[in-house]
C-alpha positions in Angstrom: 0.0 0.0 0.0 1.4 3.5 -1.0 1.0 5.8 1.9 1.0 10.0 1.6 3.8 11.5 2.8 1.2 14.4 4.4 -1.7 14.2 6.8 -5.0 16.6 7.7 -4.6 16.8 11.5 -5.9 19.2 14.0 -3.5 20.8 16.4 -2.9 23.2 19.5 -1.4 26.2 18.2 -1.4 27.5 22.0 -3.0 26.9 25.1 -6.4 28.1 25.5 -9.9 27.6 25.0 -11.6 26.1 22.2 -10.9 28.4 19.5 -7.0 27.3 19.8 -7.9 24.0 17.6 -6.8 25.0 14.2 -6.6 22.5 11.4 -3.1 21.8 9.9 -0.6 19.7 8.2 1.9 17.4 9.5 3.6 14.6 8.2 2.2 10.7 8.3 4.0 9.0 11.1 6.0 6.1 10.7 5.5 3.2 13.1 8.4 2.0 15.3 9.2 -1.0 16.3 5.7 -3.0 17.9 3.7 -0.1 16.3 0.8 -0.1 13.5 -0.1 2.9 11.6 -3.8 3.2 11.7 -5.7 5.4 9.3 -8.5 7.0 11.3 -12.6 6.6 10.9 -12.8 7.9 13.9 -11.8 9.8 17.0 -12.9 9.9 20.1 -12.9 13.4 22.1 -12.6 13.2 25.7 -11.9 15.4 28.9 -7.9 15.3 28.9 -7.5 16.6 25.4 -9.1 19.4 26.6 -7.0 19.9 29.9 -4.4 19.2 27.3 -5.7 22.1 24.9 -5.6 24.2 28.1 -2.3 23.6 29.0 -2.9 21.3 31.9 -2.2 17.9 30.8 1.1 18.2 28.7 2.1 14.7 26.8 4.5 12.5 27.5 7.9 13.3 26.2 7.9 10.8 23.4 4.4 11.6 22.2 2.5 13.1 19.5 1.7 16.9 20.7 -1.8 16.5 18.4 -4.4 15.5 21.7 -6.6 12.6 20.9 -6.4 9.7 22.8 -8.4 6.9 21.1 -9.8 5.9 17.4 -11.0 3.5 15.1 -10.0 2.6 11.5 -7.9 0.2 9.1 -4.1 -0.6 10.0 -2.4 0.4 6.9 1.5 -0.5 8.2 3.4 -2.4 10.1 6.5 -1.8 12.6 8.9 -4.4 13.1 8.0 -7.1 15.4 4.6 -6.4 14.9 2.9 -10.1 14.6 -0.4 -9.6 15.8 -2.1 -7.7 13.6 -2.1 -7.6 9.6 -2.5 -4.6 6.8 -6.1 -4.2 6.1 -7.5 -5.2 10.0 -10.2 -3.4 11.4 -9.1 -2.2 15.1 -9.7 0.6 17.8 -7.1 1.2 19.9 -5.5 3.4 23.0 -3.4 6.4 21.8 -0.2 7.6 23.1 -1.5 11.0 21.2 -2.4 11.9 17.8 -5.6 10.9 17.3 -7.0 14.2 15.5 -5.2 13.6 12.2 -5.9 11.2 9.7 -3.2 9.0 10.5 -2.0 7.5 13.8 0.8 5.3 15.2 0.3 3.6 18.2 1.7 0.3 20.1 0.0 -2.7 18.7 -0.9 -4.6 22.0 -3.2 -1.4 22.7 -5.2 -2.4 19.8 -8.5 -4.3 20.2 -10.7 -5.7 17.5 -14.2 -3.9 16.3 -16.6 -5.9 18.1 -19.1 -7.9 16.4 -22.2 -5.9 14.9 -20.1 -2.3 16.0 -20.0 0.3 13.7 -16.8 2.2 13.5 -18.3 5.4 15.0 -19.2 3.9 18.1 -15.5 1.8 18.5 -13.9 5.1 18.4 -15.5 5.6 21.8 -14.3 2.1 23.5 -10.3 2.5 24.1 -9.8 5.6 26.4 -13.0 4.8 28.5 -12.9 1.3 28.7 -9.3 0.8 29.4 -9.8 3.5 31.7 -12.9 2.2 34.1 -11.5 -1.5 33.8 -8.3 -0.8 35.1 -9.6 1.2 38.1 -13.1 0.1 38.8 -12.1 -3.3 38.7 -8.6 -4.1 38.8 -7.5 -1.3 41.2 -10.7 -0.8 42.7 -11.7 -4.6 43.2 -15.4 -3.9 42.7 -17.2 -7.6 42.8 -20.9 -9.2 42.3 -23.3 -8.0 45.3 -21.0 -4.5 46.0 -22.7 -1.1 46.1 -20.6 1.1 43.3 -21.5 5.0 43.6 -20.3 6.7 40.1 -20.3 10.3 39.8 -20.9 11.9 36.7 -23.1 8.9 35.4 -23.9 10.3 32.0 -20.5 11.0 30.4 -18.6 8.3 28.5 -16.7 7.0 31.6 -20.2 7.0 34.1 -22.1 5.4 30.7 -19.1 2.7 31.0 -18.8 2.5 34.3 -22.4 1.6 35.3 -23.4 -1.0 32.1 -20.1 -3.3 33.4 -20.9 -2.9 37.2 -24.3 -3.7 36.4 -23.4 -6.5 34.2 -21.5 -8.1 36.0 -23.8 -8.3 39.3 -23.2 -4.8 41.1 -25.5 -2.5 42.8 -25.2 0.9 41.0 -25.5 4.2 42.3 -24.8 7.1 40.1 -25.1 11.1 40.3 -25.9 13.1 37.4 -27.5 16.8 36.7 -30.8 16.3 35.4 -33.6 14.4 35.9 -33.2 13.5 32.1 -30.0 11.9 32.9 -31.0 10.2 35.5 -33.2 8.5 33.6 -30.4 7.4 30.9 -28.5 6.5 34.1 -31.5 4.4 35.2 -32.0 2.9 31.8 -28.2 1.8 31.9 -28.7 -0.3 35.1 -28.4 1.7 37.4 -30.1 1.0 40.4 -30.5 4.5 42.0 -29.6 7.9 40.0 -29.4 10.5 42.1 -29.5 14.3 40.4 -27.4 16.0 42.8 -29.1 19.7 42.3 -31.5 18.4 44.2 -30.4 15.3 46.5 -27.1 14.3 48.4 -26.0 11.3 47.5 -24.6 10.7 51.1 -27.5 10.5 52.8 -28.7 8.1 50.1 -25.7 6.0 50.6 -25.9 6.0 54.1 -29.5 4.5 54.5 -28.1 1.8 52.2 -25.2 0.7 54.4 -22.3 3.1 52.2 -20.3 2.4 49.0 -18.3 -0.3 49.1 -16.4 1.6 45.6 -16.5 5.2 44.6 -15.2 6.2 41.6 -14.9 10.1 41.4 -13.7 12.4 38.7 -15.1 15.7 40.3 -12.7 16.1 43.7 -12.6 19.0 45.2 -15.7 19.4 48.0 -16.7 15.9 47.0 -13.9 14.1 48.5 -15.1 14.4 52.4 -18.3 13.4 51.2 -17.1 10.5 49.5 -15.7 9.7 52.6 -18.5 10.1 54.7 -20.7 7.7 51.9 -18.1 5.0 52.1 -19.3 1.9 53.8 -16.3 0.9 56.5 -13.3 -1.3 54.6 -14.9 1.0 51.2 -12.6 2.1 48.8 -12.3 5.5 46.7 -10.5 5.7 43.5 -9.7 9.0 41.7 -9.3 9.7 38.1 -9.8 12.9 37.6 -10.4 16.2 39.6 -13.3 18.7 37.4 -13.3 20.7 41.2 -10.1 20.3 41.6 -7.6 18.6 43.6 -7.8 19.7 46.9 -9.8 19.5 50.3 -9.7 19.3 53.8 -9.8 15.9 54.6 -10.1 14.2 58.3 -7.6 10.9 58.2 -8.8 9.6 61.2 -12.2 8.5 59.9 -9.5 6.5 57.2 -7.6 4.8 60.2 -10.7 3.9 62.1 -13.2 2.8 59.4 -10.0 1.0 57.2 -10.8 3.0 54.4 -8.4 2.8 50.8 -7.9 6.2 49.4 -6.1 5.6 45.8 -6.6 6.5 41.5 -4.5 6.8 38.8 -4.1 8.2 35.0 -4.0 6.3 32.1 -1.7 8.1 30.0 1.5 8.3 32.0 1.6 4.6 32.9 3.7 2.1 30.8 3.2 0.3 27.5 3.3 -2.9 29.4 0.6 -1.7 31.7 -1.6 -0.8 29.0 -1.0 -3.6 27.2 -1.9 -5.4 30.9 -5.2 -3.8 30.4 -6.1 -4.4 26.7 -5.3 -8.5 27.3 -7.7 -8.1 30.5 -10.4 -5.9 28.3 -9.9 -8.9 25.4 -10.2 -11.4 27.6 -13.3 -10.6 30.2 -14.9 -7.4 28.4 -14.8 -7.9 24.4 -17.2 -10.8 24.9 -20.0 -8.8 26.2 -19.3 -6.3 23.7 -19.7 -9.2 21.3 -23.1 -10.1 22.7 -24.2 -6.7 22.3 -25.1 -6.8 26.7 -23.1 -3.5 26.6 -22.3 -0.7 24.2 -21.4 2.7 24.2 -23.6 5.8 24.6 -23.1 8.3 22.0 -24.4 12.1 21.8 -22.6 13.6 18.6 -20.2 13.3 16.3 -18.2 16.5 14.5 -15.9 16.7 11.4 -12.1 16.5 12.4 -12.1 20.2 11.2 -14.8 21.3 13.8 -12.9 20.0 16.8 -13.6 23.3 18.5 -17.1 22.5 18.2 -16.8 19.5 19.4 -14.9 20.8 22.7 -16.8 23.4 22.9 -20.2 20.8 23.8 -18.2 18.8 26.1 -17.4 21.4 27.9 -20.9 23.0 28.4 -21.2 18.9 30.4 -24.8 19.0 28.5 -24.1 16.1 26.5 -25.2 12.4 27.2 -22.7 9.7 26.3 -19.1 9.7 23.8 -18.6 12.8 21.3 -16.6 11.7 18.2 -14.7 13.2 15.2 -15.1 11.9 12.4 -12.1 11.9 10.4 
């Protein structure tokens, strides 16, 4: 296959808000050794390309500066040592970076087939969530059958994710969203109680059920000492991201004497061997359901790659329901 020597791609010419997105050129990358070269369908759009756009979340030092972290679409090369996939598959896969162009190299044990029945608009939203609630919902996290799980922020792509595979796999959900209308998409998920915090408190929900045995929580700030105070005694909390920020006052005797487990963790620092950790465990124990169609992913929009500041621009106003995509 003859490959361009050029690319469309969309880039951050500074830090800033949406507006900073400007289509551009750059060259097609060349896959290294245990890379593919992917040519995009899709790309998914998700809350740390926009801290990155912001200037928040810088790459690592050997990635692409484009942001977009996950995509769908047809490997078109091969690095060496590269045995698992062939030219012409059909994958999604984690990005390092690079994801708003039309072409994209990325390690190939971070790939993942299209799952049977899946368009490639909805694959495009699988990698960066799933890898991302798998690894710390229930491989950090621990959550098992019969557990109460409180998500917060149940109706973006990672509380869409995060309550269909708790539910699915035999836990009691509890979610918080802010509307009644999600709430209902929560409820329709599987979740079991869907609490719109504008007008309830999820801890005094939690406490008349016995607490959360697992908390995932991507809002921080005030949240955290309520998260604590929701925790069932031996619960857990796991952080992966902080929308109020990352600090709070925060009483560590109620930890000590209630054996609480205060952790999280970021996906895109951690190693290609811990990814690739992920995508065998996703493979093995969450491609299957995908398969069966028992979950899937929520979608609310999808943009051209040359209207990526649109397509920040709704995340950002939180009104959407579900995975925003570009298509490329």
């Amino acid at each position: 296959m003859t490959l361009p020597t050029k690319m469309r791609a969309v880039e951050i010419s500074e830090p800033g808000g949406p507006e900073v997105l400007r289509l551009t050129e750059r060259p097609v990358p060349t896959p290294g050794h245990g890379e593919i070269l992917i040519k995009l369908a899709y790309a998914g759009v998700n809350r740390p390309d926009a801290l990155q756009r912001a200037g928040s979340y810088a790459p690592p030092p050997t990635a692409s500066d484009l942001p977009g972290l996950e995509g769908s679409g047809e490997v078109v090369a091969l690095g060496d040592g590269v045995t698992d996939w062939a030219v012409g598959d059909m994958v999604c896969a984690l990005l390092p970076g690079g994801g708003y162009a039309e072409y994209v190299a990325t390690p190939a044990a971070h790939a993942l087939p299209i799952p049977e029945g899946m368009g490639m608009k909805e694959a495009a939203c699988l990698p960066e969530t799933y890898f991302t609630v798998w690894s710390n919902v229930f491989m950090r996290g621990g959550l098992t059958a019969g557990e109460r799980f409180l998500v917060h922020g149940g109706s973006s792509g990672i509380g869409t994710t995060a309550i269909q595979l708790a539910h699915t796999l035999g836990a009691r959900v509890f979610t918080t969203a802010g509307s009644d209308e999600k709430c209902e998409v929560c409820r329709d998920l599987g979740a079991d109680v869907a609490i719109n915090y504008r007008e309830g408190d999820f801890v005094d929900v939690l406490k008349k059920e016995g607490g959360a045995h697992l908390i995932l929580d991507m809002v921080g700030g005030d949240y955290i000492p309520r998260n604590i105070q929701a925790l069932a005694d031996d619960g857990r909390m796991v952080h992966i991201a902080f929308l109020s920020g990352p600090k709070a006052e925060l009483n560590f005797a109620q930890i000590m004497a209630r054996r609480l487990t205060v952790t999280g963790s970021t996906l895109r620092p951690q190693s290609d061997a811990a990814k690739a950790r992920i995508a065998g465990e996703l493979r093995d124990k969450v491609w299957p359901l995908l398969d069966a169609g028992r979950i899937k992913p929520v979608m609310d929009q999808t943009f051209a790659l040359a209207d990526a500041a649109k397509a920040h621009a709704r995340m950002e106003t939180s009104q959407h329901i579900g995975k925003i995509v570009l298509e490329i």
